[in-house]
NUZAKOL-272990 format. One record per residue (C-alpha): residue in three letters; x, y, z; residue number from 1. Coordinates in Angstrom, 3 decimals, padded with zeros to 6 digits. Layout:
% NUZAKOL-272990
{Ala; {X; Y; Z}; NUM}
...
END
This chain:
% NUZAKOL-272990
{Unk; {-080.260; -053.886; 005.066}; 1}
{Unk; {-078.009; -051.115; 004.074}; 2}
{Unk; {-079.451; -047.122; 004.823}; 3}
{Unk; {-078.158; -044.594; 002.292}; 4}
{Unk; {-078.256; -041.118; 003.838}; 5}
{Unk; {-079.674; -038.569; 001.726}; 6}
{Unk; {-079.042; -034.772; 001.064}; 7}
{Unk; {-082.241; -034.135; -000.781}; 8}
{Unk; {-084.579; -032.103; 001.561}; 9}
{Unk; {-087.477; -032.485; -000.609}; 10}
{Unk; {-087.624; -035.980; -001.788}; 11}
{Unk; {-090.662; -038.051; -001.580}; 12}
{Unk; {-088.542; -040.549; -000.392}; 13}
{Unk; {-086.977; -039.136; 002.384}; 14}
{Unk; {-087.389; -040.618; 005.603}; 15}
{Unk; {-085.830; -039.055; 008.605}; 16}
{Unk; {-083.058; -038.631; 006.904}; 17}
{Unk; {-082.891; -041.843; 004.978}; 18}
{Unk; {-083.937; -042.706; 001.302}; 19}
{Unk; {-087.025; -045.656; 001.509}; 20}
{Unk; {-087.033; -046.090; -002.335}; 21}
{Unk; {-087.233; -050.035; -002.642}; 22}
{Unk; {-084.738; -049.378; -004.851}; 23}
{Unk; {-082.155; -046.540; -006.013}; 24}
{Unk; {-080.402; -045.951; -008.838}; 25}
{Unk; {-077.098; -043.446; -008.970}; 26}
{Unk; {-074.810; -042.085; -011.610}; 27}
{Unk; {-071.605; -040.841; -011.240}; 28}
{Unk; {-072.670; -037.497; -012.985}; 29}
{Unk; {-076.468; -036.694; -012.357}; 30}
{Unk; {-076.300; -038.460; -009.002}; 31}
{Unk; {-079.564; -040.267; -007.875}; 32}
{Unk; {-082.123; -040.675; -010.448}; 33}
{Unk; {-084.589; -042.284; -008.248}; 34}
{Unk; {-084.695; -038.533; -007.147}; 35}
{Unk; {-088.778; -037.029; -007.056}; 36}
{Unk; {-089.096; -033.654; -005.791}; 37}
{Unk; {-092.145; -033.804; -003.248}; 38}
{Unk; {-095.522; -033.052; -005.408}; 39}
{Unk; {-093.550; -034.222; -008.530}; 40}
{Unk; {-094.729; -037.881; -007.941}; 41}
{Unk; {-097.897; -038.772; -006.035}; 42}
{Unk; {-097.215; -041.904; -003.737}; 43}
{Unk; {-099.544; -044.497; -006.384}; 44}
{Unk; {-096.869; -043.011; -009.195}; 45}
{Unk; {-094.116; -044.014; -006.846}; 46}
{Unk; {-095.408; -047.638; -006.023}; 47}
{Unk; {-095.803; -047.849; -009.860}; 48}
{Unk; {-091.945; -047.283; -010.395}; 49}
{Unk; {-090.875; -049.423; -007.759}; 50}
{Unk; {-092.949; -052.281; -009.090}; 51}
{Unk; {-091.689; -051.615; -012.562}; 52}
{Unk; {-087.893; -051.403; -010.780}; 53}
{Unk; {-088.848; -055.153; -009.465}; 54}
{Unk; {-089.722; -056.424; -012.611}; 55}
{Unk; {-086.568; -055.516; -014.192}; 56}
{Unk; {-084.602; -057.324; -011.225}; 57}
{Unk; {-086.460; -060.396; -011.612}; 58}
{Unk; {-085.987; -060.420; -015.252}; 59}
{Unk; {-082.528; -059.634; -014.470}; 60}
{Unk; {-081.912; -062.620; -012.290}; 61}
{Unk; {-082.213; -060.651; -009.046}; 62}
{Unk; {-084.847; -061.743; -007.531}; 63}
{Unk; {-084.848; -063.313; -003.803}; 64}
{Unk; {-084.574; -067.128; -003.731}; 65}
{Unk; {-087.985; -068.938; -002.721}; 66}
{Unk; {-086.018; -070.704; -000.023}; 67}
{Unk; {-085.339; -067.181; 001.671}; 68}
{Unk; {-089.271; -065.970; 001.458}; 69}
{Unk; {-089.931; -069.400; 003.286}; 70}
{Unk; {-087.511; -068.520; 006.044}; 71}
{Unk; {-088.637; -065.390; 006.791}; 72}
{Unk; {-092.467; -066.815; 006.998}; 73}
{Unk; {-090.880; -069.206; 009.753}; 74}
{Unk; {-089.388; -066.593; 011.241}; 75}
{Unk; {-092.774; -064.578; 011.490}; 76}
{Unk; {-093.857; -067.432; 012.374}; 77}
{Unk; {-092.072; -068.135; 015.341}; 78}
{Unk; {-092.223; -064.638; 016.789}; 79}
{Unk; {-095.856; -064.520; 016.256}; 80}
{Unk; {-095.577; -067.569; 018.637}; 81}
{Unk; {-093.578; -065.746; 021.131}; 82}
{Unk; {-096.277; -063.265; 021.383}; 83}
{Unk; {-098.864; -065.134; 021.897}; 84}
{Unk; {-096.587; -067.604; 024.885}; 85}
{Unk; {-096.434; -063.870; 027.045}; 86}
END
């Protein structure tokens, strides 16, 4: 999964350094709207968005295939084996 490096110091998204929005949105002129100064946005406000953002993916065709979400359960899976073998 891609990291996008953000300059925003006070971003409720910033982690380390990082943005970890679900999703982000940019334009070429106002730069990222998924920008939230930090006590602009309480963290239930910000789940609310990205749900929302989801939504609109879906609807727009974007959402992951079912075949994927089962691979990554067998995936658990399997290192939730591993575990348990040491």
């Amino acid at each position: 999964m891609p990291r996008i490096r953000c300059h925003y110091v006070d971003c409720v998204f910033l982690d380390e350094g990082y943005c970890a929005a679900a999703a982000v949105e940019l334009d070429s002129e106002e730069g990222c709207l998924t920008y939230a100064a930090a006590g602009e946005v309480s963290a239930e406000d910000a789940w609310d968005d990205n749900e929302a953002l989801e939504e609109e993916w879906e609807e727009a065709g974007f959402a992951p295939d079912e075949e994927e979400d089962e691979d990554d359960e067998l995936e658990e899976e399997e290192e939730d084996d591993d575990f348990e073998d040491e």
